[in-house]
VMD Tcl script that builds the backbone (N, CA, C; Angstrom):
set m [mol new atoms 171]
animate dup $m
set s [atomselect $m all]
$s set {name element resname resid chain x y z} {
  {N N UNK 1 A -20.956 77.531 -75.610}
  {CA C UNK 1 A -20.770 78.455 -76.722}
  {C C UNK 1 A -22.092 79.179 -76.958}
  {N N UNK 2 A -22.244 80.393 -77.342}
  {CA C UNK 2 A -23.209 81.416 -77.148}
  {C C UNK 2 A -24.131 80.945 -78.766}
  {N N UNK 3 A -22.958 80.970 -79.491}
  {CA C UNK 3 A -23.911 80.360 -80.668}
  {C C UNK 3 A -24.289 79.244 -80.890}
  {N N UNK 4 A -23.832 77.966 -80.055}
  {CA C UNK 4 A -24.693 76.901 -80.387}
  {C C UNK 4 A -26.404 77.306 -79.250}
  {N N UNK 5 A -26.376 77.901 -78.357}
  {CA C UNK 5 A -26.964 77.705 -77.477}
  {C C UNK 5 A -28.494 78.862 -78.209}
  {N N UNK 6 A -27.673 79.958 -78.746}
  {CA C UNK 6 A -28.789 80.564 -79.761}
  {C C UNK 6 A -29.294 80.122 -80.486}
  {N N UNK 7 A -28.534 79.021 -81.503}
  {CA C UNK 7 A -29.016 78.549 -82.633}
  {C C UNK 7 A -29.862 77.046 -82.392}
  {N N UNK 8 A -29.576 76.552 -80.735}
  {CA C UNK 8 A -29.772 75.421 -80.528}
  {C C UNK 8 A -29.168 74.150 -81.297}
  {N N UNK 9 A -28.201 74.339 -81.604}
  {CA C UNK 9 A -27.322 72.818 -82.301}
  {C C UNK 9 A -25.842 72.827 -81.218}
  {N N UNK 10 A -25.152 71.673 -81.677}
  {CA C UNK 10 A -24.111 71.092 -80.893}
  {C C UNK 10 A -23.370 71.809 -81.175}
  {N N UNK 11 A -22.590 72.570 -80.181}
  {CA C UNK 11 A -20.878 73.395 -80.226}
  {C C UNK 11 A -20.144 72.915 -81.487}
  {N N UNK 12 A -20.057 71.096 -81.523}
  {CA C UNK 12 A -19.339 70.632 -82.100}
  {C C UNK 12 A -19.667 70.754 -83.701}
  {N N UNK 13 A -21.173 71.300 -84.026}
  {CA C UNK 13 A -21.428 71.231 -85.472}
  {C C UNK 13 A -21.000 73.235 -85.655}
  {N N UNK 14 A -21.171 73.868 -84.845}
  {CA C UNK 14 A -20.409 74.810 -84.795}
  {C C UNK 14 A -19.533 75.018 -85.669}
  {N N UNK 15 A -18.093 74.051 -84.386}
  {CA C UNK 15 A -16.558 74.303 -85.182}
  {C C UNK 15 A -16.749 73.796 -86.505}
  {N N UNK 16 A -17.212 72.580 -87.022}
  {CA C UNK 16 A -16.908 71.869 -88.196}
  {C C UNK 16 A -17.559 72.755 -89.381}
  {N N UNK 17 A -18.417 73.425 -88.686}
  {CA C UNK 17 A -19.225 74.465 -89.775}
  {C C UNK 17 A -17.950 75.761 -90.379}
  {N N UNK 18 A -16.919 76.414 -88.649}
  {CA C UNK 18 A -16.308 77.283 -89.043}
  {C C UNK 18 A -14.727 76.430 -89.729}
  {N N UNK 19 A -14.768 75.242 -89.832}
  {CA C UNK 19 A -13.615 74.527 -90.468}
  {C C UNK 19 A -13.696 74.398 -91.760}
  {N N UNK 20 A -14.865 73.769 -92.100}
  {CA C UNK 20 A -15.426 73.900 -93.744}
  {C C UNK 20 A -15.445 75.411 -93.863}
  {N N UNK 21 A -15.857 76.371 -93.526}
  {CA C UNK 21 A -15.207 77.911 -93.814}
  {C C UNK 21 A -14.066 78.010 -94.025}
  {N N UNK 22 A -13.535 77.604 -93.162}
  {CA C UNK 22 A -11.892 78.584 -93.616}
  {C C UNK 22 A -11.296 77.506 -94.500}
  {N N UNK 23 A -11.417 76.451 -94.723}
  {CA C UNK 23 A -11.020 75.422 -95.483}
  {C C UNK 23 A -11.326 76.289 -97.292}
  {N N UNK 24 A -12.587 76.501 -97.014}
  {CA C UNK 24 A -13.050 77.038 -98.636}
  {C C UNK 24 A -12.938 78.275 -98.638}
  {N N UNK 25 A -12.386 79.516 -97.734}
  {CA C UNK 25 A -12.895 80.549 -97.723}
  {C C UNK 25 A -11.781 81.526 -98.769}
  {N N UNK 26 A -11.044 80.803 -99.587}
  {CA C UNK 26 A -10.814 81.293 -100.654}
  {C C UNK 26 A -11.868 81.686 -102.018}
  {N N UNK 27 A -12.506 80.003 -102.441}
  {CA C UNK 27 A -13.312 80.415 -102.890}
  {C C UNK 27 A -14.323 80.754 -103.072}
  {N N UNK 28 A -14.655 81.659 -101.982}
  {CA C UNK 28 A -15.814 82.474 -101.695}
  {C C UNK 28 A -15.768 83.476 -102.665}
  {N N UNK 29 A -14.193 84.211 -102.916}
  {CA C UNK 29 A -14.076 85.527 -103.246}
  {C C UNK 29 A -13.311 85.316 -104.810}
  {N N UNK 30 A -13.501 84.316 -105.152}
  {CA C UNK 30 A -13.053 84.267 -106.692}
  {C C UNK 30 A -14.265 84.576 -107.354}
  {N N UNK 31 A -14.311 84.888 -108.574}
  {CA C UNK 31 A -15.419 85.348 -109.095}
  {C C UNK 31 A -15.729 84.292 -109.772}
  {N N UNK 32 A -17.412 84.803 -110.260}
  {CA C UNK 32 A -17.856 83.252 -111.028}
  {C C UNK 32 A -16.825 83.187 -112.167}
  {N N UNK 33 A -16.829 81.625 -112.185}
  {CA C UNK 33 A -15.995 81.256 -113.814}
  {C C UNK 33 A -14.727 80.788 -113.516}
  {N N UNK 34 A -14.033 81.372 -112.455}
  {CA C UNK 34 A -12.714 81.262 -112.188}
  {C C UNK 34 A -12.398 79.733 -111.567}
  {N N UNK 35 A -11.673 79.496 -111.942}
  {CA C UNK 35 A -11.328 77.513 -111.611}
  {C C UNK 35 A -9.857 78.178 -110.530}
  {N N UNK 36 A -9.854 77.108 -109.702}
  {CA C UNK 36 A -9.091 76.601 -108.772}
  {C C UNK 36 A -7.690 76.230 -109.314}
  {N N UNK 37 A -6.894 77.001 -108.630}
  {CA C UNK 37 A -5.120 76.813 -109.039}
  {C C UNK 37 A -5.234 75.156 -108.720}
  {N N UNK 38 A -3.769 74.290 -109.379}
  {CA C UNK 38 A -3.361 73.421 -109.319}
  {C C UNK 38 A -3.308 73.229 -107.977}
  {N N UNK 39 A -3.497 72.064 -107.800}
  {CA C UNK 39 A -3.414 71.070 -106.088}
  {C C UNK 39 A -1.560 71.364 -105.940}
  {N N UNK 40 A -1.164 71.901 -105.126}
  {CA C UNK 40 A 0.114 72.329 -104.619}
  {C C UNK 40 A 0.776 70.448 -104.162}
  {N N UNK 41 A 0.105 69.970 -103.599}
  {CA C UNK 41 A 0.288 68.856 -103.087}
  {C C UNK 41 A 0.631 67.364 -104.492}
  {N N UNK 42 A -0.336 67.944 -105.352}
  {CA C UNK 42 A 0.232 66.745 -106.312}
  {C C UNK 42 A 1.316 67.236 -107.261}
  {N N UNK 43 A 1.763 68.542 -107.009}
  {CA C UNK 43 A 2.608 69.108 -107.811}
  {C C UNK 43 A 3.927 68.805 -107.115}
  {N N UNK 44 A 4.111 69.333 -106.269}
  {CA C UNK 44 A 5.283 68.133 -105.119}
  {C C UNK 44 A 5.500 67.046 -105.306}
  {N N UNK 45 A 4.622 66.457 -105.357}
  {CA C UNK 45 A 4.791 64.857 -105.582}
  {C C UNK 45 A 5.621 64.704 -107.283}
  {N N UNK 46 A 5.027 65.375 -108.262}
  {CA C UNK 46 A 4.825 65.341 -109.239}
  {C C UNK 46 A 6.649 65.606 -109.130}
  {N N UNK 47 A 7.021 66.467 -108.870}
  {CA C UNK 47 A 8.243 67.290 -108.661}
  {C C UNK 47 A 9.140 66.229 -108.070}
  {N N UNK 48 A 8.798 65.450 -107.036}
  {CA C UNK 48 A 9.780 64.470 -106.457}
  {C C UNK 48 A 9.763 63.137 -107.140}
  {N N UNK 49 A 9.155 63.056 -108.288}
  {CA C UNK 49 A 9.177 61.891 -108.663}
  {C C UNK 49 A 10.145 62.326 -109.526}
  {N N UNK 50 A 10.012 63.124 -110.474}
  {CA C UNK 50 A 10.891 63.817 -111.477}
  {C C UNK 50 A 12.252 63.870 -111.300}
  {N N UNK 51 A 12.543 64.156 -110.117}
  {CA C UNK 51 A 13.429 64.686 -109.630}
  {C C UNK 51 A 14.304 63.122 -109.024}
  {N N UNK 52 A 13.715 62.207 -109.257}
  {CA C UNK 52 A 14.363 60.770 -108.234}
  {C C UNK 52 A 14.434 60.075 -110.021}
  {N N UNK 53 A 13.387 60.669 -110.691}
  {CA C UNK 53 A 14.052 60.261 -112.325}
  {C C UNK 53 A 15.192 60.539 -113.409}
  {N N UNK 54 A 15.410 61.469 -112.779}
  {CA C UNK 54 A 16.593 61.956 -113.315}
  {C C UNK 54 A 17.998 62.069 -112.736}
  {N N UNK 55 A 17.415 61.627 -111.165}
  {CA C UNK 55 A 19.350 60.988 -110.608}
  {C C UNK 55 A 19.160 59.974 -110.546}
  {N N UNK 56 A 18.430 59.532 -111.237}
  {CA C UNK 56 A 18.586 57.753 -111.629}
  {C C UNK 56 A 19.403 57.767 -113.115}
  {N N UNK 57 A 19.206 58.491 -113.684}
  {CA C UNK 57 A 19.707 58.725 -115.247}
  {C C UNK 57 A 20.946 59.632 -115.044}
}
mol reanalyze $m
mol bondsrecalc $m
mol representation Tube
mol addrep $m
């Protein structure tokens, strides 16, 4: 890889560098102050529990 070999570090700290990017690269572009939408993932959960509570009832 052209950029580890410029920068002299491992290919592999490379990718993990451009993974933590795109992982966060939302909030790059929120402006200061602005907080992070709800975790999509515990809201699902949140949703299937609900939802197994009330065809129980």
């Amino acid at each position: 890889m052209e950029l580890a070999e410029q920068f002299d570090v491992h290919p592999n700290q490379i990718s993990d560098w451009k993974q933590k990017m795109l992982d966060g690269a939302s909030m790059v572009f929120e402006g200061p102050g602005k907080e992070r939408g709800p975790d999509l993932n515990e809201l699902h959960a949140k949703i299937g529990k609900l939802t197994l509570e009330n065809d129980f009832f």
